[in-house]
C-alpha positions in Angstrom: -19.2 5.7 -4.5 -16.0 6.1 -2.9 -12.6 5.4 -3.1 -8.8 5.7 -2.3 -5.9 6.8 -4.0 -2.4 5.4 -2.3 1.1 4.4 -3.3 1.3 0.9 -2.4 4.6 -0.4 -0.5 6.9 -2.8 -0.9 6.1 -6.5 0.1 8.0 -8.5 2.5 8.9 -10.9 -0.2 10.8 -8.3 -2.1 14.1 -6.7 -2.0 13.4 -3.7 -4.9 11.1 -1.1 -5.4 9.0 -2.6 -8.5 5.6 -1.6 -8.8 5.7 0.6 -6.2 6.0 4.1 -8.0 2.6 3.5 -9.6 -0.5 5.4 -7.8 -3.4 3.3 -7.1 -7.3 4.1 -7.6 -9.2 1.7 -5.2 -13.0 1.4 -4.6 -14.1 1.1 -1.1 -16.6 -1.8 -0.1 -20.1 -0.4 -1.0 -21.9 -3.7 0.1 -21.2 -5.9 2.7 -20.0 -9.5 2.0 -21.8 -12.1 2.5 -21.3 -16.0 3.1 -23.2 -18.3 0.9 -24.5 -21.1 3.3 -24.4 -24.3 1.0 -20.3 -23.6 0.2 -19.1 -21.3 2.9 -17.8 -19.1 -0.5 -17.8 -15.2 0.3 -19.3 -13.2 -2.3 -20.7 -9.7 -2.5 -22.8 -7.4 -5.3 -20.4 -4.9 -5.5 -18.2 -5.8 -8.0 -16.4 -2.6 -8.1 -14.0 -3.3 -5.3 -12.0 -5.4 -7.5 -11.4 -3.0 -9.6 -8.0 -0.9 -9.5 -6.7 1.6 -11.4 -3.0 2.2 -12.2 -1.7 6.1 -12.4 1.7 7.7 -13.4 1.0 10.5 -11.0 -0.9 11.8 -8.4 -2.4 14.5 -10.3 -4.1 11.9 -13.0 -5.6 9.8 -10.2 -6.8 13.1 -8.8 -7.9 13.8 -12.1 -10.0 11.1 -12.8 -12.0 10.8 -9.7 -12.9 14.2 -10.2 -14.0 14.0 -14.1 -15.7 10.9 -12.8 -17.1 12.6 -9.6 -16.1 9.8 -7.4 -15.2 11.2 -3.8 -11.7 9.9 -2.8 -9.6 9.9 -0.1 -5.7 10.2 -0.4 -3.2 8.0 1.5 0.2 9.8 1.2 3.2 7.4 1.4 5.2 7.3 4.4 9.3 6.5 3.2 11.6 4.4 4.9 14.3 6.1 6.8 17.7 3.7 6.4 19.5 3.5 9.1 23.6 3.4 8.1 25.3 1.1 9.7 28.8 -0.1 9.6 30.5 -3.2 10.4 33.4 -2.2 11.7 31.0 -0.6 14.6 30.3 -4.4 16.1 34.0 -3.9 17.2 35.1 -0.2 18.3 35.8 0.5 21.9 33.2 2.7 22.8 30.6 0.2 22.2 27.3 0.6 24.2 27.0 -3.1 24.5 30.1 -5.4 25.7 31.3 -8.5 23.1 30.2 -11.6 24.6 32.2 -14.1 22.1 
């Protein structure tokens, strides 16, 4: 059994940081899927990989997959870097590109 621990990121569809300073315990896929050939449904045996577990820290994920000896892997998070950019730039004289309106 085998599993990651990672900070998920921010989706697309949102502008804050909610739910993203939570650490993750995910199983890995001990099974492989299958499709069921009457209803085309997937389905698998291992029901473990929809299970996740929600951590304060780091250290408590670690934590548990030790007390629980479960061999993890961890996925450090990678931080945006924001680029500052002003405005008033689009208009100073020593623009790289020329103003075409």
């Amino acid at each position: 059994m085998s599993a990651k621990i990672y900070r998920p990121a921010k989706t697309a569809m949102q502008s804050g940081k909610a739910k993203t300073h939570l650490w993750v315990l995910e199983f890995d896929q001990a099974a492989p899927r299958r499709i069921d050939p009457m209803m085309g449904y997937t389905s698998s045996v291992d029901t473990r990989q929809q299970v996740k577990l929600m951590f304060e820290t780091l250290e408590q994920a670690e934590a548990y997959a030790k007390r629980e000896a479960i061999d993890y892997r961890v996925i450090l998070p990678k931080d945006a870097k924001r680029q500052v950019v002003s405005y008033t730039d689009n208009f100073r004289f020593s623009r790289l590109q020329p103003w075409t309106h």
